[in-house]
C-alpha positions as CSV (number, residue, x, y, z in Angstrom):
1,X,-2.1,23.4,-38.5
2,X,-1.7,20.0,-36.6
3,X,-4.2,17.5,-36.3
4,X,-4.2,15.1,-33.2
5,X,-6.6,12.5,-32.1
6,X,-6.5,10.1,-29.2
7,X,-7.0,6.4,-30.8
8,X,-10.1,4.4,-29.1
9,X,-7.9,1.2,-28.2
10,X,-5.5,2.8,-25.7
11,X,-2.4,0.9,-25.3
12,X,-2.0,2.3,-21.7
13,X,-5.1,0.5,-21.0
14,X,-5.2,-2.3,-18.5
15,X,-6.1,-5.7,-20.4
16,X,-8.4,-8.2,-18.5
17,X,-5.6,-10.9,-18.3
18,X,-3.8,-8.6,-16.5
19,X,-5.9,-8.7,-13.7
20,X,-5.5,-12.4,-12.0
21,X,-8.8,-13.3,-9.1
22,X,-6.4,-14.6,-5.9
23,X,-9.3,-17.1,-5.4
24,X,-7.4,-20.3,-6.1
25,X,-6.1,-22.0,-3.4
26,X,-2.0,-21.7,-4.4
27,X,-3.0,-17.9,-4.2
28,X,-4.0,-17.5,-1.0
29,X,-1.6,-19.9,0.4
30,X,1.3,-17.5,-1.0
31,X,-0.6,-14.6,0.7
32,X,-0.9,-16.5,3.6
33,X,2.7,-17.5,3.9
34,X,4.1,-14.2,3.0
35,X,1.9,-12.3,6.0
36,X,3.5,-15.0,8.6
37,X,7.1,-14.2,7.2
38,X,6.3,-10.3,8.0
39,X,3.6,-10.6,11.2
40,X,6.9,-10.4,13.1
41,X,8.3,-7.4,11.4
42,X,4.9,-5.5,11.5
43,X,4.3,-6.2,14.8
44,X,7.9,-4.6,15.9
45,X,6.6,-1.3,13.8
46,X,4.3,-0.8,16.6
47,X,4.8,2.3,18.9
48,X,3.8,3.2,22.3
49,X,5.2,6.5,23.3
50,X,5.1,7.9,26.5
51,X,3.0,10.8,27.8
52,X,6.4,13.0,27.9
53,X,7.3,12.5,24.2
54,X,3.5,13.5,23.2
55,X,3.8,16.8,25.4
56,X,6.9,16.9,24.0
57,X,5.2,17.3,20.2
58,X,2.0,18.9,21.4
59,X,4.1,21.7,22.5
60,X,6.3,21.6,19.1
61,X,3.4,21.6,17.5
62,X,1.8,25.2,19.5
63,X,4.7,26.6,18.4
64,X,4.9,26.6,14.3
């Protein structure tokens, strides 16, 4: 017969210095300046279809 047991300090356990706050300043400025690089690109994911292509899947939709 086997024995197992699960050890109490879990190595797959996240450690507290793994975890870094974002409240200093050179944080927020890298978040800061990484959302302005992208605004642009997020922006262009932005979709306004037309009322033909949403009958369109409406009616694709009635039919499965």
């Amino acid at each position: 017969m086997t024995k197992t047991s699960t050890s109490k300090t879990n190595v797959n356990l996240p450690t507290q210095n793994m975890f870094q706050s974002t409240t200093d300043n050179e944080s927020e400025a890298e978040i800061d300046l990484f959302y302005d690089q992208i605004k642009s690109k997020l922006d262009g994911l932005i979709k306004n279809p037309s009322e033909e292509s949403i009958g369109r899947i409406l009616a694709y939709s009635k039919t499965k």
